[in-house]
C-alpha positions in Angstrom: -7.9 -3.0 -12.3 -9.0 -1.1 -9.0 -9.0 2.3 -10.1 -10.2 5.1 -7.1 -14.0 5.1 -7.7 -14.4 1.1 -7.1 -11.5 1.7 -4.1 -14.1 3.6 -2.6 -16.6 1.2 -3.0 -14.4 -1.7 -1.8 -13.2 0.5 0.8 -17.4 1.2 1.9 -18.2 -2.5 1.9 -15.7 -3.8 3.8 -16.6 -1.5 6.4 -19.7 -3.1 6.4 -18.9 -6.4 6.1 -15.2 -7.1 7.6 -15.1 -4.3 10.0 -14.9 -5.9 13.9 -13.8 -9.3 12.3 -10.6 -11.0 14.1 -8.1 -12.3 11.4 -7.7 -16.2 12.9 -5.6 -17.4 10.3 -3.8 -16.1 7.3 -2.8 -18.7 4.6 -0.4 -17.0 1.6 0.8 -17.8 -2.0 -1.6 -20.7 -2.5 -0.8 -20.2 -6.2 2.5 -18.4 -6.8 2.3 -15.5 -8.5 5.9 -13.5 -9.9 3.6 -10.1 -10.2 2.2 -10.3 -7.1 4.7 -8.2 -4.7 5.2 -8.4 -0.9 7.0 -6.1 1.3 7.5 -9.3 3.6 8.1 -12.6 3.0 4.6 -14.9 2.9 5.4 -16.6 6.0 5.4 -12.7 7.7 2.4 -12.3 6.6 0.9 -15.5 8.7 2.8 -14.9 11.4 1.5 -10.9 12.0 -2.1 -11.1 11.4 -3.6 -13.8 13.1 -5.6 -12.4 16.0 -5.6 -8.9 14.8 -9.0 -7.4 14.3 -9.6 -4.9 11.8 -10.4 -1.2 13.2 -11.4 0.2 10.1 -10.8 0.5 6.5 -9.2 3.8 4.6 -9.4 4.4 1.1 -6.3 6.7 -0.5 -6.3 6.8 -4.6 -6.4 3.4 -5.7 -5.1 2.2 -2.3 -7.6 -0.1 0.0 -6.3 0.0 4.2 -7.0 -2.5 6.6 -6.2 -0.9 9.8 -5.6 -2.9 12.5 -4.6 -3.5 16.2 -1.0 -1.7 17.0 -0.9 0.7 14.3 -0.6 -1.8 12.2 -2.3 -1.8 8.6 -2.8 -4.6 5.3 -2.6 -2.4 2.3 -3.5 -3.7 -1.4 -4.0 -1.9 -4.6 -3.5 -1.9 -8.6 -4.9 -5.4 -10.1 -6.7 -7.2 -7.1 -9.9 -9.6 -7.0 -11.6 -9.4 -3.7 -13.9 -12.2 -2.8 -15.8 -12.7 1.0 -17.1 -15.6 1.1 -17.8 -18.9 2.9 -14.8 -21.1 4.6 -15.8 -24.2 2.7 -16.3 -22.3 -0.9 -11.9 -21.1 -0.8 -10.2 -22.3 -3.7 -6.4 -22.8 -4.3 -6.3 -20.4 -6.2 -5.1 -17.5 -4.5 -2.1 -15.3 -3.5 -3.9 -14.6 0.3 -6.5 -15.6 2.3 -7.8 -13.8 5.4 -9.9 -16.6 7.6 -12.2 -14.4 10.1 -14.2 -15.7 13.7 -17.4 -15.7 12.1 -16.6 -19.1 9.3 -16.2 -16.3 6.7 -13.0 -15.3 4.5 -11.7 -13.1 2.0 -10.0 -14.5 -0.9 -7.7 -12.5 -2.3 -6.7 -13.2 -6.0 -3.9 -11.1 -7.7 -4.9 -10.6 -11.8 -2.4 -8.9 -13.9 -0.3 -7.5 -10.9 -1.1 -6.1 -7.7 0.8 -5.1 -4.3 0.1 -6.6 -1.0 1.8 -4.4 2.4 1.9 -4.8 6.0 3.3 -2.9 8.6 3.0 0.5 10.3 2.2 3.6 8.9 5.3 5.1 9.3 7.4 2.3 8.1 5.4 2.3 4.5 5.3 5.9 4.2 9.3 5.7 4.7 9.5 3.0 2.6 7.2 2.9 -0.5 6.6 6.3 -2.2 3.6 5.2 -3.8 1.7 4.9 -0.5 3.3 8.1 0.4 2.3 9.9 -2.7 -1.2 8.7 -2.1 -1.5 9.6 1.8 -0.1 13.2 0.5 -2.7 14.6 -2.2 -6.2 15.7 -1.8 -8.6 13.1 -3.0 -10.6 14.5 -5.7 -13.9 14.2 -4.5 -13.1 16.8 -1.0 -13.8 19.8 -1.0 -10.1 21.1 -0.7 -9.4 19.8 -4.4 -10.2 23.0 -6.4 -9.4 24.0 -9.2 -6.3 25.8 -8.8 -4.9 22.6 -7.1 -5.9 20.5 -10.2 -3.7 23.0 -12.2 -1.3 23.2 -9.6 -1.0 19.0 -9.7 -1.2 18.3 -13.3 1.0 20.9 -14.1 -1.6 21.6 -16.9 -0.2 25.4 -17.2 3.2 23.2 -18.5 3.4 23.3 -22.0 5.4 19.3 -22.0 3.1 16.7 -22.4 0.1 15.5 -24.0 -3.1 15.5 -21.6 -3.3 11.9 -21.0 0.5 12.3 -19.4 -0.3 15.5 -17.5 -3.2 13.4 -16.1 -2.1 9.9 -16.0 1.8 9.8 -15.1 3.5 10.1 -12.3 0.6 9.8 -9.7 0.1 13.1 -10.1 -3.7 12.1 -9.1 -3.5 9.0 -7.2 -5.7 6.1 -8.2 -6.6 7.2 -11.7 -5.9 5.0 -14.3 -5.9 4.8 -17.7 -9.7 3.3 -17.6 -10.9 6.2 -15.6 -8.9 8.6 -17.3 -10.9 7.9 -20.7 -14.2 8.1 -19.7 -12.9 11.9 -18.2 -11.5 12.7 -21.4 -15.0 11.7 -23.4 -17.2 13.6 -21.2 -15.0 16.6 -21.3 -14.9 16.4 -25.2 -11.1 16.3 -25.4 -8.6 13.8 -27.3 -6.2 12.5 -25.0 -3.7 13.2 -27.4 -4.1 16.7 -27.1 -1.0 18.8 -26.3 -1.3 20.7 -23.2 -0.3 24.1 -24.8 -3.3 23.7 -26.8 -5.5 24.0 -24.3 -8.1 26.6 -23.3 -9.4 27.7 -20.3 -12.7 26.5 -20.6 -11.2 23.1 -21.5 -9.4 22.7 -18.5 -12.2 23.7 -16.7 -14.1 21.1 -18.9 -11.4 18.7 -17.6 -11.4 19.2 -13.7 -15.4 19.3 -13.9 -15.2 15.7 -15.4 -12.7 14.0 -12.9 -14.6 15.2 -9.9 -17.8 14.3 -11.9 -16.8 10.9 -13.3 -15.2 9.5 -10.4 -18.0 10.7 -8.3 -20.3 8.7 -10.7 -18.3 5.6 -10.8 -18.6 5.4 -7.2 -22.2 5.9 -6.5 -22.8 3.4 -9.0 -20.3 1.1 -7.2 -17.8 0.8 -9.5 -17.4 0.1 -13.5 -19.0 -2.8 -14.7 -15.5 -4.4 -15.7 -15.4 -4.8 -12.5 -16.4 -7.1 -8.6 -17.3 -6.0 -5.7 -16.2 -8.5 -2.6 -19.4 -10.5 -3.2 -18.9 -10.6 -6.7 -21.2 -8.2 -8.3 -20.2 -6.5 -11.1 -20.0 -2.4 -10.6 -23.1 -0.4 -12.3 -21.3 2.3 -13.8 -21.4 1.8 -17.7 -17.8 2.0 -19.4 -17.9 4.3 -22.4 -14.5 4.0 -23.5 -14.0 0.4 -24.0 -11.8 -2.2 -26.3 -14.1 -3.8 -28.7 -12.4 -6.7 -31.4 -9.2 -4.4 -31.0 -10.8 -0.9 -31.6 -11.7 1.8 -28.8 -15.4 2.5 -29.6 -17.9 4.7 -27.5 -20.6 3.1 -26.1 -23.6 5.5 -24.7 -22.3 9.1 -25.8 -23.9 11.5 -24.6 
């Protein structure tokens, strides 16, 4: 699952890699998939982006952006394999396939479920309130996300939830997910079953210290190591919390 650390460090290698490259074919829904969603039909899809060459690439939460000519922008996020490769190694097993003018691709493989978008900034942020949630909130590794705005977005001075809802629901911080969330709560010494009333100050100190510090970890150590980068390397960062024969054990505490 792309969670915001390793959509930063997709986000940083495609720069490198796909940045400048004209899309010169698009080929869609090799292999059906009933959990991979489009905002357009597949046959939109090859029909738009064909001689379109990506500007740049955004990152917001969990949400990777493709910008491209016109204003308009391929956006994918939650459960998505990325794979640049070679033109003769694509396989048929795939829900998108960008074909680029230098005899490279990027193979595009949705997992459990993931969301595929095209169109123009304005007409997503009309039209999906997930991408507008995530183009709205600071990301937690600026500056601008302090402390008070932590509080202010987690509603962690609300007395309703446990922690790992105040956190976790309602994209309340964009782009972390439930694996992400975990490793915060370990290295801030706090049970995500915690009621929020319970908290103390220096515990939800504890807690905004650890997202900026966890995800800022992930991401220099390109991503967790659950999960590929577009060339198919797994991330460095190593996951503490982790499912083990059925049981949540730690690995490394610290």
């Amino acid at each position: 699952m792309i969670e915001i650390g390793e959509a930063k460090w997709i986000k940083d290698q495609m720069c490198d890699l796909l940045k400048g490259l004209k899309i010169t074919q698009v080929k869609m829904m090799n292999r059906p998939h009933k959990f991979c969603f489009l905002n357009h039909i597949p046959t939109d899809f090859e029909m738009v982006l064909p001689n379109k060459t990506i500007q740049n690439v955004k990152q917001n939460g969990n949400m990777i952006r493709m910008m491209l000519d016109y204003g308009r922008e391929l956006v994918f996020f939650e459960d998505i394999l990325f794979e640049y490769k070679a033109v003769e190694n694509v396989t048929d097993k795939n829900q998108m396939v960008l074909y680029f003018n230098n005899e490279m691709v990027l193979e595009v493989k949705v997992k459990l479920y993931g969301f595929i978008q095209v169109g123009k900034t304005e007409e997503l942020m009309d039209k999906d309130i997930y991408y507008k949630r995530a183009l709205s909130v600071i990301d937690p590794l600026d500056e601008a996300f302090t402390y008070d705005y932590f509080i202010q977005e987690t509603k962690l001075n609300e007395p309703k939830h446990s922690i790992k809802q105040a956190l976790a629901t309602e994209q309340k911080i964009p782009g972390l997910g439930n694996g992400t969330l975990q490793d915060i709560l370990f290295h801030a010494r706090i049970r995500p079953d915690r009621k929020v009333e319970t908290l103390k100050d220096f515990e939800k100190e504890a807690l905004y210290e650890s997202t900026r510090t966890t995800i800022q970890t992930i991401y220099n150590q390109k991503g967790r190591n659950n999960n590929h980068d577009l060339l198919g390397h797994p991330g460095e960062y190593d996951v503490i919390m982790r499912a083990q024969r059925g049981f949540v054990r730690y690995a490394n505490p610290i």
